[in-house]
N, C-alpha and C positions, 0 to 999 in steps of 0.2 A: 410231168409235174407242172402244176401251172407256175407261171410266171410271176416274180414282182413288178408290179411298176414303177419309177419313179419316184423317189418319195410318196412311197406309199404307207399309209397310214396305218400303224398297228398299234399293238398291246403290249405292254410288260406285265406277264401274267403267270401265278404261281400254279406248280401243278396239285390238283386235290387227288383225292382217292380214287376216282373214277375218272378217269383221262378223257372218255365222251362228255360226260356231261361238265368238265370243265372247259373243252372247246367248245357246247356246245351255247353257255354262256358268254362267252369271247365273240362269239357270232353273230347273237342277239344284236348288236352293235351295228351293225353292218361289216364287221372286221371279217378282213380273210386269212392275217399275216400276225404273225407279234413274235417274241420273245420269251422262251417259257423259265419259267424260275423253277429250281430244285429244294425246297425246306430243306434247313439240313437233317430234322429229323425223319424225312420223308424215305424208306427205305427204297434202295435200289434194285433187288431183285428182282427180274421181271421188267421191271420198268421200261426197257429200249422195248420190247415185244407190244406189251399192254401201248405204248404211246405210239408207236408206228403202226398197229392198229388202229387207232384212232385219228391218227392227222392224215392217214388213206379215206378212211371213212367219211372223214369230216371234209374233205379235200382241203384241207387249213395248209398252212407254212411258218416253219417255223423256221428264224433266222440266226438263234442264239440259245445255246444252254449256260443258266445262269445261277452261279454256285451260292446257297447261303451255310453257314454254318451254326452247330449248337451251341446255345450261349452266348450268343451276339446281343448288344445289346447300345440302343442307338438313342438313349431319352436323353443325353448332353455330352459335350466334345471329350471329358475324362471319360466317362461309358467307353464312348466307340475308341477311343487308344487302345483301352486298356481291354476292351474285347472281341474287335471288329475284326475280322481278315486274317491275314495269315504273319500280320507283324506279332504277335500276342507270342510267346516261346512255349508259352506251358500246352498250345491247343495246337501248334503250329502240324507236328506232324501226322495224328489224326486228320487236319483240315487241307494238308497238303493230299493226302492219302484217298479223300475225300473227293479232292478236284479233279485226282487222278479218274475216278471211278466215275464222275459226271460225263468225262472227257468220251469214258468208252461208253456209256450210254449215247453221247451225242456221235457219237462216229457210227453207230449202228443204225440212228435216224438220220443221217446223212447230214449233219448240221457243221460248220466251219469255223465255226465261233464259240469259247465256250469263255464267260467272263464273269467278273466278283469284283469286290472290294478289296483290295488286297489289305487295307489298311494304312492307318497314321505312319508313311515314311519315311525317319527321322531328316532332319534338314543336313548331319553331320556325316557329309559323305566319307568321310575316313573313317567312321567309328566300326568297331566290329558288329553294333547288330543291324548298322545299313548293311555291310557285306553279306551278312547271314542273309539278309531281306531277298538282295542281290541275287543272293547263289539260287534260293528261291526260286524264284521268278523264273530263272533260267533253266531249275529240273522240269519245272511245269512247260514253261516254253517247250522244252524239246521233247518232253512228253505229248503234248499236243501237236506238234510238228508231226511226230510219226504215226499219230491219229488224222492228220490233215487239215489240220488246225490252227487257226489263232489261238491265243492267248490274250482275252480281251482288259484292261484295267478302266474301273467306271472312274469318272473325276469326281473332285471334289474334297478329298481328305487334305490335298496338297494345292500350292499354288502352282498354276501350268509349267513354271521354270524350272520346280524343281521334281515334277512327273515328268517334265522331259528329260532334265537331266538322268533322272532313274533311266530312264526306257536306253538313253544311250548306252549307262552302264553295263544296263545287265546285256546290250548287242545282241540281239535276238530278233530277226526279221519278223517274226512273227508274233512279234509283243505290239499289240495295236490299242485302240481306247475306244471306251464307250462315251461317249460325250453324254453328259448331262449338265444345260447348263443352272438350274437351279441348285445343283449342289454346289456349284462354285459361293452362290450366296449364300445356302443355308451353311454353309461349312465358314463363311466370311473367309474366303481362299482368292477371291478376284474377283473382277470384271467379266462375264463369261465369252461377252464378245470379244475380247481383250484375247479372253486365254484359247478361243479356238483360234486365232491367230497365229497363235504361238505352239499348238499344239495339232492343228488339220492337219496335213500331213498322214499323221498315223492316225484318224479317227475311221473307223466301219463302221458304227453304228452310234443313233444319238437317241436319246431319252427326251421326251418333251414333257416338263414337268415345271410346275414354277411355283415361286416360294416370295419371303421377304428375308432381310439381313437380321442377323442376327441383333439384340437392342446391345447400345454400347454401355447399359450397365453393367449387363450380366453377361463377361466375358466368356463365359466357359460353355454357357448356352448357344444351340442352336438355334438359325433362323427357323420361323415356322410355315409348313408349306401352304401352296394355295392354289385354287382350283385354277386351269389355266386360262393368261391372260388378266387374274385378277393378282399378280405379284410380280415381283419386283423385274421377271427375265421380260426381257422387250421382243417381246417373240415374231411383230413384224422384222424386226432389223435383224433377228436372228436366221427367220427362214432366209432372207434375202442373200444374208452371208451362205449360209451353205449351198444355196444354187449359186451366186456364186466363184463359191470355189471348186464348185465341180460333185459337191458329194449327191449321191443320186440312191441312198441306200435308203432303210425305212426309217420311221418316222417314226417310235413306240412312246404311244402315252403311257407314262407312268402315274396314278395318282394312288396314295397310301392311308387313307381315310379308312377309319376303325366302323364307321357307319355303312353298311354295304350301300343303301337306297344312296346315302348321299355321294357315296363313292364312284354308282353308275352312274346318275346324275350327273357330276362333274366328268365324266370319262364323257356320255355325251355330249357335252357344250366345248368340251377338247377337240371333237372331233367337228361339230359343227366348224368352231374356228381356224382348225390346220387346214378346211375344206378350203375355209375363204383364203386363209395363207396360200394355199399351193395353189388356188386357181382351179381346185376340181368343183366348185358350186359353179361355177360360173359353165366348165365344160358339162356337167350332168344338164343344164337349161340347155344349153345350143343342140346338147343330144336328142332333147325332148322335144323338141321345135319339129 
């Protein structure tokens, strides 16, 4: 299987109907690596077959299986409580049942990582539906454990202190994070340089996606995202923190534009500028010499 490099640069990218011709858009890019997301309505049957077929084919890598569910719903901060993840009670155990059956399609495509949103976790660690949250987290951990797995949590819903706190709770070596530091703003959750501080440690995997804060009239809204480098994450000071600290894993642009043309568009100039971040524009010239 080929190899990753270094902060190498990839994709957070949803699987379509046709698993070729969705890599083979991923490609287009110059990308060889990303992150494949699961719709939740997207049926599973078949699916480890049909995709391991195609990322032989494609000779692509994928580094993460990443869970969404039905009825999720993310247009302001009461929204995603009240439907996002697996804090929700009414969808909880379809969604947990759910993550389960991701899990085994990524352990058939040899993937280690399988991650989601778990959802708004409440800040009252005594209360009975943090412990539900809790116990949670720790079926799936150890479900994933005996698939060979992480169990990844994306940031952002919470501020870092109290996602770490959680992760101690539930004790679970293999409760790890997906770093994304734009949701820390769009969620108004922290400082993201701030929270990888507080949070590296456990991260595998980061999202490079960027955004602005939330406006301080309208509390309950969402910050809105933006193409990268044009919002609020300071993404020289960010690459520079994770070399670093040592993290050496990919680099998956996420951007969520309802526009496709505008969507690849900015996925290009993402990739343009993590070149100039990591210093591969500069090695691709010395190669060419």
């Amino acid at each position: 299987m080929l190899g990753l490099e270094e902060l190498e640069i990839g994709l957070m990218f949803w699987a379509g109907p046709n698993a070729r011709k969705t890599l083979q858009h991923v490609k287009q890019f110059g990308l060889r690596a990303g992150q494949l997301g699961f719709p939740g309505e997207l049926p599973l049957e078949g699916a480890a077959e049909k995709w391991d077929q195609a990322l032989t084919a494609e000779q692509f890598i994928v580094v993460t299986a990443v869970c969404s569910y039905v009825g999720e719903d993310y247009s302001d901060i009461p929204s995603v409580q009240r439907t996002v993840g697996l804090v929700p009670s009414d969808t909880r155990a379809e969604r947990v049942a759910r993550t389960m059956a991701v899990s085994d399609v990524a352990r058939e495509l040899g993937l280690d990582s399988v991650a989601c949103h778990i959802g708004f976790v409440t800040h009252d660690f005594g209360s009975a539906s943090y412990e539900e949250v809790r116990d949670v987290a720790r079926e799936i951990c150890d479900y994933c454990a005996n698939n060979g797995q992480s169990f990844t949590l994306e940031t952002g819903q919470e501020p870092a202190k109290v996602l770490l706190r959680f992760i101690e709770d539930v004790n679970r070596p293999n409760l790890k994070i997906n770093f994304d530091p734009a949701n820390m703003i769009l969620y108004g959750t922290g400082d993201p340089l701030e929270a990888f501080d507080v949070l590296g440690k456990h991260v595998i995997s980061v999202h490079c996606k960027d955004g602005d804060w939330p406006s301080l009239d309208q509390p309950l809204a969402l910050g809105i995202e933006r193409p990268l480098g044009q919002g609020s994450v300071d993404f020289p000071a960010f690459i520079k923190k994770l070399k670093e600290s040592g993290y050496r894993g990919i680099l998956s642009i996420e951007r969520e534009a309802s526009d496709e043309a505008q969507r690849d568009g900015d996925i290009r100039q993402a990739i343009t500028l993590l070149k100039k971040l990591t210093g591969r524009d500069a090695s691709a010239s010395l190669a060419g010499r």
